[in-house]
N, C-alpha and C positions, 0 to 999 in steps of 0.2 A: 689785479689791483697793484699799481708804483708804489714805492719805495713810501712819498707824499702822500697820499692815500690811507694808507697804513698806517701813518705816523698819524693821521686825521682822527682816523678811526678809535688809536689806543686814547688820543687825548680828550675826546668825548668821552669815552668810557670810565677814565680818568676826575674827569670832571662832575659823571654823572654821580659814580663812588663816593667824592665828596663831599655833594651837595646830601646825599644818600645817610652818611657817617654825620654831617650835620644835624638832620630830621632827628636820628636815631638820640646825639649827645644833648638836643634841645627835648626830648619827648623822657628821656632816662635821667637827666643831669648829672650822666657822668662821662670821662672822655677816655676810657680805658675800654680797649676793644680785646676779646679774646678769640686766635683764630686756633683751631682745630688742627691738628696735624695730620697730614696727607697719608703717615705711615702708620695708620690706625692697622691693628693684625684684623686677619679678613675675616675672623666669626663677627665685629662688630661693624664691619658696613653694611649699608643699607641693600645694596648688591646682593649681598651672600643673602641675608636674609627673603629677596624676594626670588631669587634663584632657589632656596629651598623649596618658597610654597611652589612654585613655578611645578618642579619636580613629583610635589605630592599630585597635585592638580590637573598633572594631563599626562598620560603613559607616555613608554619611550616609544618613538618612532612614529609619533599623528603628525598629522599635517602641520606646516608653517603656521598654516591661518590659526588651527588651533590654538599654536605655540603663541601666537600676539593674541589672540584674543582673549586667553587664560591670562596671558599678562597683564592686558590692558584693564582688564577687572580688578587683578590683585594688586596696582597701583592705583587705579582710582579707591579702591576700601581704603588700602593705603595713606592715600592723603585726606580723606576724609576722617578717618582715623585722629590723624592730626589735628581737624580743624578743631 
């Protein structure tokens, strides 16, 4: 991907943000955004937490497949969790 391409790219994403952060300040009525800081300590990312259950959930040393497919369970509870 050029140099133009790239620069294509960020400003669609740029734009879609936007349009995004507009939906958000028309549906909330407010324009104050709060973003999360990247240097959160690692007991409270979402990470560590699924790397625990991960741990309880399948011994050491089973197969890859295991390893995603224990995964792949404990992020969809996960998100349904959320919903």
């Amino acid at each position: 991907m050029g140099k133009a391409s790239r620069r294509k790219a960020s400003n669609r994403s740029l734009d879609l943000l936007g349009r995004a952060m507009n939906v958000i300040q028309k549906a909330t009525g407010t324009k104050e955004f709060r973003v999360r800081n990247n240097e959160l300590p690692q007991e409270e990312k979402i990470s560590n937490a699924l790397a625990t259950l991960l741990q309880a959930a399948v011994q050491e040393g089973s197969p890859l497949d295991e390893y995603r497919a224990a995964l792949d369970f404990i992020v969809l509870a996960w998100n349904i969790s959320l919903m």
